[in-house]
Structures are given as C-alpha cells and as structure tokens.
C-alpha positions, 0 to 999 in steps of 0.5 A: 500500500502506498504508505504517502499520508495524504491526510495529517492530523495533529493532536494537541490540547483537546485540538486537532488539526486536520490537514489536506496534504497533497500541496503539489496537487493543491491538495486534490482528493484521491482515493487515498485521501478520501480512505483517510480522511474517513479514517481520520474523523472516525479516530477523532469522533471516538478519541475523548481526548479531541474537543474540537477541529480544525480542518484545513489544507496544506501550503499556500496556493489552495485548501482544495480544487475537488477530486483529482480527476486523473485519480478519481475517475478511472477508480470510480468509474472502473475503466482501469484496475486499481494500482494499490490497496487505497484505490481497492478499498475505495472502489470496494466501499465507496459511497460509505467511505464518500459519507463520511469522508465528507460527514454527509451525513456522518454523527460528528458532533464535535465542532469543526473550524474551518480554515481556509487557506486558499481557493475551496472549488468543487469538493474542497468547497462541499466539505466545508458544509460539514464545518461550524465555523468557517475562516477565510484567506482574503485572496480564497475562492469558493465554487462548485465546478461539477455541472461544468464537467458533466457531473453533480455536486454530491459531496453535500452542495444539493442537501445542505447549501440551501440550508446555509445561504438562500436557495437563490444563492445555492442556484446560482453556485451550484447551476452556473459554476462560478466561483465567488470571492472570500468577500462575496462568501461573507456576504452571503453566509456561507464563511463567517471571517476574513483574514490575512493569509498568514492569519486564517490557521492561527485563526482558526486554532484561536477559535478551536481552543476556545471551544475546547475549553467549554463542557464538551458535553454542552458543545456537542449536544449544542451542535447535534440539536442544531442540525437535528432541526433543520427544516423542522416546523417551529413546534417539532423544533422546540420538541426536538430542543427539549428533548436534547435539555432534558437529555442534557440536563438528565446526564449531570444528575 
C-alpha cells in the first residue's frame, strides 16, 4: 500500500488539526485521501481526548480544487484496475467511505473550524458544509465546478447549501459554476471571517481552543440539536430542543 499520508492530523490540547496534504496537487482528493480522511474523523469522533477541529489544507496556493480527476475517475468509474490497496478499498466501499469522508451525513458532533487557506472549488468547497465555523484567506475562492464537467455536486452542495445561504444563492453556485470571492462568501453566509493569509490557521486554532475549553458535553449536544432541526416546523423544533435539555440536563444528575 502506498504508505504517502495524504491526510495529517495533529493532536494537541483537546485540538486537532486536520490537514489536506497533497500541496503539489493543491491538495486534490484521491482515493487515498478520501480512505483517510474517513479514517481520520472516525479516530477523532471516538478519541475523548479531541474537543474540537480544525480542518484545513496544506501550503499556500489552495485548501482544495475537488477530486483529482486523473485519480478519481478511472477508480470510480472502473475503466482501469486499481494500482494499490487505497484505490481497492475505495472502489470496494465507496459511497460509505464518500459519507463520511465528507460527514454527509456522518454523527460528528464535535465542532469543526474551518480554515481556509486558499481557493475551496468543487469538493474542497462541499466539505466545508460539514464545518461550524468557517475562516477565510482574503485572496480564497469558493465554487462548485461539477455541472461544468458533466457531473453533480454530491459531496453535500444539493442537501445542505440551501440550508446555509438562500436557495437563490445555492442556484446560482451550484447551476452556473462560478466561483465567488472570500468577500462575496461573507456576504452571503456561507464563511463567517476574513483574514490575512498568514492569519486564517492561527485563526482558526484561536477559535478551536476556545471551544475546547467549554463542557464538551454542552458543545456537542449544542451542535447535534442544531442540525437535528433543520427544516423542522417551529413546534417539532422546540420538541426536538427539549428533548436534547432534558437529555442534557438528565446526564449531570
């Protein structure tokens, strides 16, 4: 098996920072990399020691333009056979190791900091849909390139962008395939700061202390509530939210 680790993760006080590592690619996805990004959010999703995220990628030129189309296609496609055991496996499970790899939907109830150090397109902008809290470069773009190349935006762009930016908004990225500025992403909520480039990771680390420091309980159960709602009527919303204080509550009895 190809032993190059195309996902990182640092752990360190309740933190950990996840980091696409493929920079002579801009950090494109592979088989390999979405194999150990499942890996890596199942070790910290169990890991007790982790009370927070930080996801970002590697380098200065991009947090990731998508698949690596070279890579991806064949394997999902089956026109050639697979070259090691990451494509294998891959191939053998994909549309699982897919859900989880982009927390589409995936149980993670531990906050996700987004750190965003450069152009998120396609794939490496759905899986920001998984994160809470998002920290952009100033020089960062952010699109969805799928229907352009003939496919659709799967990684989580149909279910969830509708339910972070208006639906007029979601069309448009999602239909037109043009990219938007860090500022024009402000703007329409779908990132929540913008910094300096050599600011978004330390940032971001900022952001992930601070939320390791409060009760891990009261954070996750927070966090899963929210997104147990959405779409929900106001009064099925309000069950769902008693519920999770009774629950919360119920525990530090």
């Amino acid at each position: 098996m190809n032993t190059a680790t195309h996902v990182l993760c640092e752990k360190s006080d309740g933190v950990a920072t996840v980091t696409l590592n493929r920079p002579e690619r801009k950090n494109a996805m592979t088989p390999q990399m979405m194999c150990q990004l499942a890996d890596t959010w199942q070790d910290l999703e169990h890991d007790d020691s982790i009370r927070a995220v930080v996801l970002t990628g590697q380098g200065e030129k991009a947090f990731c333009p998508g698949g690596d189309m070279e890579a991806m296609v064949p394997v999902i496609t089956g026109s050639r056979e697979p070259v090691d055991e990451w494509e294998r496996r891959y191939r053998s499970d994909q549309t699982e190791i897919s859900r989880i790899a982009f927390l589409n939907p995936y149980p993670f109830d531990k906050p996700i900091v987004a750190a965003i150090n450069g152009d998120a397109i396609s794939g490496g902008c759905e899986i920001l849909h998984a994160t809470d809290i998002r920290i952009a470069s100033r020089k960062a773009r952010f699109g969805l390139k799928e229907i352009e190349r003939g496919l659709i935006p799967a990684g989580g762009s149909l279910a969830k962008l509708q339910h972070q930016v208006s639906y007029c908004r979601a069309a448009e990225l999602v239909l037109l395939c043009q990219p938007i500025s860090a500022e024009e992403a402000r703007n329409i909520g779908l990132v929540n700061e913008i910094v300096e480039p050599e600011l978004v990771l330390p940032r971001a680390l900022e952001i992930a202390r601070r939320l390791a420091s409060f009760d891990p309980a009261a954070v996750q159960t927070s966090k899963s509530t929210l997104r147990r709602v959405w779409g929900l009527s106001e009064p099925e919303a309000c069950g769902i939210q008693q519920q999770a204080y009774d629950d919360y509550m119920g525990s530090r009895t």
